[in-house]
MMTF fields as JSON, N, C-alpha, C and O atoms, coordinates in Angstrom:
{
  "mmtfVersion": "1.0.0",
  "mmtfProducer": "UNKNOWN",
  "numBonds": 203,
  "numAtoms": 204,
  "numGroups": 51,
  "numChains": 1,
  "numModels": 1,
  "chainsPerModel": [1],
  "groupsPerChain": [51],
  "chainIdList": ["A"],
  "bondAtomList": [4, 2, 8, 6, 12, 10, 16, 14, 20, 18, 24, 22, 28, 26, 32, 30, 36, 34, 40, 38, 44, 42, 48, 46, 52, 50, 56, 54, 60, 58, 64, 62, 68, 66, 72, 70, 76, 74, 80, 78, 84, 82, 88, 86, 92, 90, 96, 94, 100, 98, 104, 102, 108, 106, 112, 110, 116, 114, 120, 118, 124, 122, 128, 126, 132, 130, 136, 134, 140, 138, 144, 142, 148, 146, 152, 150, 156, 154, 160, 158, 164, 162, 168, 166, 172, 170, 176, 174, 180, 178, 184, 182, 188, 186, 192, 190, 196, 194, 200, 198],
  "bondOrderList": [1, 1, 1, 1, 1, 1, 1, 1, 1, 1, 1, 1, 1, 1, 1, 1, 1, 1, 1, 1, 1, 1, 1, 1, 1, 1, 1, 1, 1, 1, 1, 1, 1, 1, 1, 1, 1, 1, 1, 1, 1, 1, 1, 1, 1, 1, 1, 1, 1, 1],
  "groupList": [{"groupName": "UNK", "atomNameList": ["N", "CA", "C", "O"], "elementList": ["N", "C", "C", "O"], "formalChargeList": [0, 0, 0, 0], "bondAtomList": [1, 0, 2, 1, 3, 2], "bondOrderList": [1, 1, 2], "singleLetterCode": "X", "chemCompType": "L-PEPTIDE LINKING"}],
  "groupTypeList": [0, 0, 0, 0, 0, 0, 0, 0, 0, 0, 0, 0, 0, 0, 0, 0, 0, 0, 0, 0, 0, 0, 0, 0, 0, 0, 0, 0, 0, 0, 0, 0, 0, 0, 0, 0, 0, 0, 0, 0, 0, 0, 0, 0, 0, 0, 0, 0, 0, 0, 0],
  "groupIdList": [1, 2, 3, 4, 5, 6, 7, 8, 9, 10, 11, 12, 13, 14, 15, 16, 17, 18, 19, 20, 21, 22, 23, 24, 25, 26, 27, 28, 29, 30, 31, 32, 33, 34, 35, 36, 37, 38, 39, 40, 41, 42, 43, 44, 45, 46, 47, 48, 49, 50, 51],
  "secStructList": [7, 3, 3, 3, 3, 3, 3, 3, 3, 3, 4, 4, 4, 6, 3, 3, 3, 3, 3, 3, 6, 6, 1, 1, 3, 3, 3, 7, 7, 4, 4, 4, 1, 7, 4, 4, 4, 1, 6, 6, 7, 7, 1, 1, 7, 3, 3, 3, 3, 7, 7],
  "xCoordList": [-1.097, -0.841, 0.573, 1.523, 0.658, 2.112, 2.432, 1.697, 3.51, 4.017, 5.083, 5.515, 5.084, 5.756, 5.658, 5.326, 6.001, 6.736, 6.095, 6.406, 4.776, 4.417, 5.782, 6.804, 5.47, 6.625, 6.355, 7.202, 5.203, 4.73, 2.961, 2.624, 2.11, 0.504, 0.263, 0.589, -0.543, -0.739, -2.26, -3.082, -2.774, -4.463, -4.963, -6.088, -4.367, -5.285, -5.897, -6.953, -5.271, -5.45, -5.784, -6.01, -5.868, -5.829, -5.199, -5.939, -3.923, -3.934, -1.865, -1.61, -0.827, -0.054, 0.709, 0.143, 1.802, 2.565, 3.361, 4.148, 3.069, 4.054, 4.799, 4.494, 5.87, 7.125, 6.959, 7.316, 6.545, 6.485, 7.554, 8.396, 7.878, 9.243, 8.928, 9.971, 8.571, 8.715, 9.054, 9.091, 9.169, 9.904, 8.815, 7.793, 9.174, 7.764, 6.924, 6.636, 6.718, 5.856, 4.023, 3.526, 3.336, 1.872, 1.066, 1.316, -0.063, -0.693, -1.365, -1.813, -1.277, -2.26, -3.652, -3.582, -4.711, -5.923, -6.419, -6.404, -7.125, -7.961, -9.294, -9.92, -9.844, -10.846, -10.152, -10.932, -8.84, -8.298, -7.888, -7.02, -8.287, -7.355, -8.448, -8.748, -9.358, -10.297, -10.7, -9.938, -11.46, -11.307, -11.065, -10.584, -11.211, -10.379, -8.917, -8.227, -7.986, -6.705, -6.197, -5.149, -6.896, -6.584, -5.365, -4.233, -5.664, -4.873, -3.684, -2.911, -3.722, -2.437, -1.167, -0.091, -2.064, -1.301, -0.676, -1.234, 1.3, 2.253, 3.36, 3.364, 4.245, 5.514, 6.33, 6.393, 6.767, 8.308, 6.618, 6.787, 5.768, 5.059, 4.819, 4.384, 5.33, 5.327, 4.004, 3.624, 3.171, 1.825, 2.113, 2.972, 0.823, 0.516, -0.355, -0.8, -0.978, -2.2, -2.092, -1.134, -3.232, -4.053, -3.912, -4.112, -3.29, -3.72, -4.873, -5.483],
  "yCoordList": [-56.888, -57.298, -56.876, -56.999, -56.362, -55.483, -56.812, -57.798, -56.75, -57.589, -56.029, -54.937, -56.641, -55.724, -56.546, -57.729, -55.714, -56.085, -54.816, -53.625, -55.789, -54.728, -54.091, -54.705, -52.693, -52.044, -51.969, -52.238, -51.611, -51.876, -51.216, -50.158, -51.987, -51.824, -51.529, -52.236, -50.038, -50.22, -50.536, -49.677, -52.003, -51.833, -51.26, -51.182, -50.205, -49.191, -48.215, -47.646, -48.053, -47.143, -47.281, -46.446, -48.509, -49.341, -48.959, -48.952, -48.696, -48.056, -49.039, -50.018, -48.303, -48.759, -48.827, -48.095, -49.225, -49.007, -50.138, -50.979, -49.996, -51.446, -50.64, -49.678, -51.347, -50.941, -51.717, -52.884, -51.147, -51.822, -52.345, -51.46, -53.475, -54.088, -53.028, -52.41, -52.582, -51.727, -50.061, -49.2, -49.905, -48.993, -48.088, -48.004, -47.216, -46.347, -47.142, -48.329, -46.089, -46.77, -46.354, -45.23, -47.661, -47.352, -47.445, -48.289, -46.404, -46.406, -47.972, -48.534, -48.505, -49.667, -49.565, -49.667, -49.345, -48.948, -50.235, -50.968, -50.349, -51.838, -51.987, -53.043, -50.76, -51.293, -51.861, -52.244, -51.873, -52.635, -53.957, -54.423, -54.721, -55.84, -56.916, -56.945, -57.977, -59.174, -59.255, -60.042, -58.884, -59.666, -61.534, -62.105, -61.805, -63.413, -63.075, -64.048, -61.657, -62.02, -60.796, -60.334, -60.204, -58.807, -59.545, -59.063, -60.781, -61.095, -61.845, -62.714, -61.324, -61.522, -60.438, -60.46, -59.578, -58.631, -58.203, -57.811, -58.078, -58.08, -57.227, -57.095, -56.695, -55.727, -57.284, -58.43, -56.85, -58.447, -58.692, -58.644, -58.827, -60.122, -59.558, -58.435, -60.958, -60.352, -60.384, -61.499, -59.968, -59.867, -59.183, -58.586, -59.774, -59.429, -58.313, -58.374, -57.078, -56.129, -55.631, -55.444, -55.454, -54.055, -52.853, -52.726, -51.571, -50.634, -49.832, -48.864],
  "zCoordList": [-49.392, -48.022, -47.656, -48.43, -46.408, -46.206, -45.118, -45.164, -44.208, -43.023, -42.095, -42.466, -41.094, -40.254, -38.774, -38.693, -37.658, -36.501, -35.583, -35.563, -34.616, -33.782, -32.99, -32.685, -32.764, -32.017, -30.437, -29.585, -30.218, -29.338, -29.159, -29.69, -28.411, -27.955, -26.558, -25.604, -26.52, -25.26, -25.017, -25.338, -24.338, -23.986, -23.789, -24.281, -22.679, -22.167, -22.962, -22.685, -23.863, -24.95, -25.959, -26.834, -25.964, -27.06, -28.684, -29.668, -28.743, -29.738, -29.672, -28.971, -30.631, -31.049, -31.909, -32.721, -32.502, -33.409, -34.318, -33.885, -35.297, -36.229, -37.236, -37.941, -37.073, -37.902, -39.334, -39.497, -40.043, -41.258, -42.101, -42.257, -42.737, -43.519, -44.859, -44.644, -45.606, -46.546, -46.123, -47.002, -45.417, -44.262, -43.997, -44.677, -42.665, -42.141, -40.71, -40.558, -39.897, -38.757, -38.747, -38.679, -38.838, -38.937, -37.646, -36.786, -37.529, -36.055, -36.135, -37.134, -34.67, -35.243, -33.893, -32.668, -34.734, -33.067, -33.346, -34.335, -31.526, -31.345, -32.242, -32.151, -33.285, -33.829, -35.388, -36.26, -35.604, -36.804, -36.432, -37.17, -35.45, -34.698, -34.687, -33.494, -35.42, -35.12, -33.897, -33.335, -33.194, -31.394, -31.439, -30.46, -31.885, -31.481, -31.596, -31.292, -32.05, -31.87, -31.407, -31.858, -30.495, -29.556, -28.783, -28.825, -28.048, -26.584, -27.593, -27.19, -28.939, -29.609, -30.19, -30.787, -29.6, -29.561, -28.748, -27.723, -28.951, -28.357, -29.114, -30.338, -28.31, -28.683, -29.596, -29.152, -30.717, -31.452, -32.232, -33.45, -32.04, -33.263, -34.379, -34.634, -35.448, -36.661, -37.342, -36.985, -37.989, -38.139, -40.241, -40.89, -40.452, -41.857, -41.777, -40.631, -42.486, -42.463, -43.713, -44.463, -43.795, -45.159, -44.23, -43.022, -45.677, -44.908, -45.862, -45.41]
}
């Protein structure tokens, strides 16, 4: 399990970027995201993921 800091998401596109704490930036798309926590996705939140 990695942690990082969305950089920023755009809906429309659904697609995005997290700055990972072990260094490096990962794409992040809306089909890697639960739908119960899409409308949790925001630019600053710190979030856990598998890659």
């Amino acid at each position: 399990m990695y942690t990082g800091t969305i950089k920023w998401f755009d809906f429309k596109n659904g697609y995005g970027f997290i700055d990972n704490d072990e260094g490096g930036i990962i794409l992040l798309h809306y089909n890697a995201v639960r739908s119960r926590d899409y409308c949790r996705v925001h630019s600053g939140r710190r979030i856990n993921f598998d890659i």
